[in-house]
N, C-alpha and C positions, 0 to 999 in steps of 0.2 A: 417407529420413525417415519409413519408415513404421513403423518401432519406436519405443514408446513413451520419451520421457521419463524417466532413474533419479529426476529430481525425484516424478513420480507413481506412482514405487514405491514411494514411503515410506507405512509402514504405521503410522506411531504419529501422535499429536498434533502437528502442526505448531508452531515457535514460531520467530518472528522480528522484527527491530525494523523501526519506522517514523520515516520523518522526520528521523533523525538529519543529513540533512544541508540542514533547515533551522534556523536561530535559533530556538533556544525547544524545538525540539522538536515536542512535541503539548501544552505548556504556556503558558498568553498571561501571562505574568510579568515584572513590573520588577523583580524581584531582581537583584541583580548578579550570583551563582552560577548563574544558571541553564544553561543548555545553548549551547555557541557551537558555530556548526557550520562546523565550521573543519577543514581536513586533517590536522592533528595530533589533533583527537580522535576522526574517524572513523577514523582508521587504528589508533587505540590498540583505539578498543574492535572497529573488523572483525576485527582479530587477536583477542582474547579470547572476541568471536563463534566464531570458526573452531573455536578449541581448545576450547572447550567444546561441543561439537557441535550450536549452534544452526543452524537449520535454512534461513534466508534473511535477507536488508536488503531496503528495502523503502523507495525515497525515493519524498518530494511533489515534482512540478515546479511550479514557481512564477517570475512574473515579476514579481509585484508584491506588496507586502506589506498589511497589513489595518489601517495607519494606526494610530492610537493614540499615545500617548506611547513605545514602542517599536517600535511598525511591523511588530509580529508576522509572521516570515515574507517580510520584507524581505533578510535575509542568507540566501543560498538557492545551495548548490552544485548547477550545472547536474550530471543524473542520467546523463548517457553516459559523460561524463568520471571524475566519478566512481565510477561502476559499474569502470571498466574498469580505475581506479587501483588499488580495492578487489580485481577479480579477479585483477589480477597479483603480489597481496601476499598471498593468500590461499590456501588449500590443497582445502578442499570445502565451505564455505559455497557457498551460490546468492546472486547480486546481482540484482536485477530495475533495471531500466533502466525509468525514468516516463519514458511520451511522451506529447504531443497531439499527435494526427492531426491538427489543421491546421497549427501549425505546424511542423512536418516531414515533409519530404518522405519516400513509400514509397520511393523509390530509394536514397536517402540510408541511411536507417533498416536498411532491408536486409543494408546492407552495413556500417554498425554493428554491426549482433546479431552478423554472422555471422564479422566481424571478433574482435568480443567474449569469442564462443564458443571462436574457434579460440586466443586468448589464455590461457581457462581451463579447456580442455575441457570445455567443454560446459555450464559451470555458470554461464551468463544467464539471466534469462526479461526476460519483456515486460510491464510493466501499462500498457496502451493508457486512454487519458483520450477522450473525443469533446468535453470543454469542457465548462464553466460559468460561469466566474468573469466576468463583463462587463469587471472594470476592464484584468484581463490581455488580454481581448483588445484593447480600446484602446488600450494598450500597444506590443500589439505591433500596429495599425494595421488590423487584420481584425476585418470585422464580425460581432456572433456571431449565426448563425441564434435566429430565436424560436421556434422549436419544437422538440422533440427527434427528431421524423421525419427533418429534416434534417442534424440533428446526426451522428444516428445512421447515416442511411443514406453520408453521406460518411465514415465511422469504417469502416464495411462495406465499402465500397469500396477506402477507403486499405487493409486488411487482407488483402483477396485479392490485392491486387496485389502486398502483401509477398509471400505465401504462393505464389505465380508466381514472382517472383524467386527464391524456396527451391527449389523446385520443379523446374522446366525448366530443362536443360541447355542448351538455345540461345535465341539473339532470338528477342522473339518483342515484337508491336505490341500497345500495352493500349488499349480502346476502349471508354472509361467514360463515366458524365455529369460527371466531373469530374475525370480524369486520360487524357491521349491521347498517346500515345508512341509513338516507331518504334524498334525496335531494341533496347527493352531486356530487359538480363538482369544477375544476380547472380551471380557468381563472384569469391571461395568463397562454398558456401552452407555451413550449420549442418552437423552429424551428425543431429541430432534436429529436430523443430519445438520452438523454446521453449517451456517452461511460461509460461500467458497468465492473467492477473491485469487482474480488472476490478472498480470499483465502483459498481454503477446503481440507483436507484429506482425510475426512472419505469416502465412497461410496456416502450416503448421498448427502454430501456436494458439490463431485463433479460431482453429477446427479442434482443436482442443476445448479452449476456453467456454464455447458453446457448447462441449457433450455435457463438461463438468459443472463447470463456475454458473454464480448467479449473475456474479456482475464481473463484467471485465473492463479491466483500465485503459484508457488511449489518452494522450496528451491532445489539450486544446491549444494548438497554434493558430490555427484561422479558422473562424468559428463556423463561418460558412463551408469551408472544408468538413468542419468537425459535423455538419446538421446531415451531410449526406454520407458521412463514414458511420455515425450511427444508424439513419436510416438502413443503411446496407446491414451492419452487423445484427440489428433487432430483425431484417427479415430474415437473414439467415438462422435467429434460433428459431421462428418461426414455421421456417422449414422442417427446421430438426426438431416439430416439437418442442420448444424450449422458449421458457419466457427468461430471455436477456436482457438485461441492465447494463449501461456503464455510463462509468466514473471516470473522472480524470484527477487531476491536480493544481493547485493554487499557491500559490506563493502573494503575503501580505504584507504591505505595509501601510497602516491604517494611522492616519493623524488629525487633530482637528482641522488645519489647513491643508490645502494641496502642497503649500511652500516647503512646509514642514516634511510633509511624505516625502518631498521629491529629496529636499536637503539630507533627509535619512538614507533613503537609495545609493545619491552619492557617497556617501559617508561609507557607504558598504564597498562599492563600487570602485572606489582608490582606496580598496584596501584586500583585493580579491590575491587569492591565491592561484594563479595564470596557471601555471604549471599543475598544479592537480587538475584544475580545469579540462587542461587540454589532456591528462593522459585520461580523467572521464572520459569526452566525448570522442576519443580513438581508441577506447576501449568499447565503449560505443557502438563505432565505426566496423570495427573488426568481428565484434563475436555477437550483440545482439539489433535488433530490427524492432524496438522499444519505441522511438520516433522514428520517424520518418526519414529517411537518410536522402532524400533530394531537402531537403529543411533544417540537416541536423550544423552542417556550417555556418547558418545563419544565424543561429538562436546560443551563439557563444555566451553570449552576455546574460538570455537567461539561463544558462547551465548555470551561470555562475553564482547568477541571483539568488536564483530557486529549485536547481536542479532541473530544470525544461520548465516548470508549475508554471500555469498561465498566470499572469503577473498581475496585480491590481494594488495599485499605489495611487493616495490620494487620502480623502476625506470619506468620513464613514457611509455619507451618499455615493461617494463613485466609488467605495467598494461595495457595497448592496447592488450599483447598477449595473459591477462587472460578475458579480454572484446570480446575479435576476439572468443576464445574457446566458450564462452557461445553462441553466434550467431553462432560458425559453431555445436554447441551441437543442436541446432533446437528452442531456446528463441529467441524469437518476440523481450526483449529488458529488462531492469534490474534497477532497485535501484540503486541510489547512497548514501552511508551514508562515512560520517568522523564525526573523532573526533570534530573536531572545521569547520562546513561545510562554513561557508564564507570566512574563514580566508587560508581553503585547495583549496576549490574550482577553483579560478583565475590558482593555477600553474595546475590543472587538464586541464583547457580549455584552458592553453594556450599550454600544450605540448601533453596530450594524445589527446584530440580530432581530430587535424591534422593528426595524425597519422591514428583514426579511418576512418577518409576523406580520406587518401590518400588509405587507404582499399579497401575503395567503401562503406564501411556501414554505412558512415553520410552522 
């Protein structure tokens, strides 16, 4: 495992979806078209993923949904199962498998990935969560730490001990503050360490994110803001030894007129679901530091949109020109979410992407 990853050989602009396999998406919409996330339509579009040479999926885990007249995020396919439906249908896309470190177990998890891996050579990765959401954890019966020292330091913990189970070829006894075992070991282990995907705000989180992850997520709200949050993050893994990445997210609506994008927008937009909305973004507010919280009031309407995703609505030029912006901003590479993603997808890849090619960054 000490060769790198072919996921972090890729030299051009990353792009892949998010969410698909919850309800809605990254969209909090009563419409009735909107996004069901359902087997039949993730498998439709992982395969048109695949063939079009996009680059990763990318699920939310979720156990509870954000209430509302639709419960946004209520229909939620668990992301192992899924991952691993995806990877045996699929030829070289990456699947990333969302997990919370509390609730599952590193032993378990372990031997997930590496089950996963040996399923589709080699093309899992991992986006590790340390928690936030209150209601989920209620939920699921476990109390959530009030600070993120805790949070994080048991997220630390659960991850070496995976990185052990990868690792060593015999038992061997783990002797933590909060996992104590005899005997354990992983077999099979991976070929590679998975490529590791994380998204944090706080200090905490993203002194985490650079011991571990390869690429860490941050929202692009102002891009000139975003050029000196990365510059700062990439010198910190520098610091630490560490060549860091990050990513953000995107929220699409792509048509051959501007008229048309915009008339879609709205069409979304008088038809939002206010009330999940707002208990998002004060759930938000309260337990995590994901955006920006001197920003997080202002950007109501893209919660709504897109989930925060920086927004690009237009014609298949001025979305390549807001794709080109975030790669000349210093992102490694970005989410993709629509409303309806198989159904938008095809005219995405058949008009922005050549464009992106003819760039140089596909």
């Amino acid at each position: 495992m000490t060769e790198k990853h072919p996921f972090l050989k890729k030299d051009k602009f990353l792009l892949g979806t998010f969410s698909t396999n919850c309800g809605g998406g990254m969209t909090v919409s009563k419409l009735p078209d909107r996004w069901r996330a359902n087997w039949e339509n993730n498998l439709k579009l992982g395969l048109l993923l695949d063939e079009a040479g996009i680059d990763f999926m990318l699920p939310i885990a979720r156990w509870v949904g954000y209430g509302g007249e639709t419960d946004f995020h209520g229909e939620v396919m668990e992301t192992i199962t899924w991952a691993t439906a995806l990877l045996a249908r699929t030829k070289q896309i990456t699947v990333f498998a969302t997990i919370h470190t509390v609730a599952n177990h590193p032993v378990v998890v372990a031997k997930q990935i590496a089950t996963m891996a040996q399923i589709s050579n080699d093309r899992v990765g991992l986006n590790i969560v340390a928690g936030w959401n209150k209601p989920e954890y209620d939920a699921l019966g476990i109390p959530l730490p009030p600070d993120h020292e805790t949070r994080y330091g048991y997220a630390q913990e659960w991850f070496n001990f995976i990185k052990r189970l990868w690792k060593e070829e015999g038992p061997f006894n783990f002797d933590g503050s909060y996992f104590k075992t005899t005997r354990s070991y992983g077999n099979p282990r991976p070929t590679y360490l998975p490529p590791i995907f994380n998204a944090a705000g706080s200090g905490q989180g993203r002194d985490f994110a650079i011991e571990n992850a390869n690429f860490l997520f941050t929202p692009a709200i102002d891009l000139n803001r975003s050029k000196a949050e990365i510059t700062e993050l990439k010198q910190k893994g520098v610091d630490a030894g560490k060549d860091i990445n990050v990513l953000t997210f995107s929220h699409i609506i792509c048509r051959p007129t501007e008229e048309e994008a915009q008339a879609e927008r709205q069409r979304v937009m008088d038809n939002i679901d206010w009330s999940a909305t707002d208990n998002l973004i004060n759930l938000q507010f309260a337990h995590a530091q994901s955006f920006p919280h001197d920003l997080l009031n202002s950007i109501r309407e893209g919660m709504a949109l897109g989930h925060g995703g920086f927004p690009m609505v237009g014609t298949p030029q001025q979305v390549a020109d807001g794709l080109i912006a975030l790669h000349e901003a210093g992102f490694k590479g970005t989410t993709l979410s629509f409303f309806d993603y198989a159904a938008e997808f095809p005219y995405f890849r058949d008009n922005v992407l050549p464009i992106l090619a003819e760039k140089g960054i596909r």
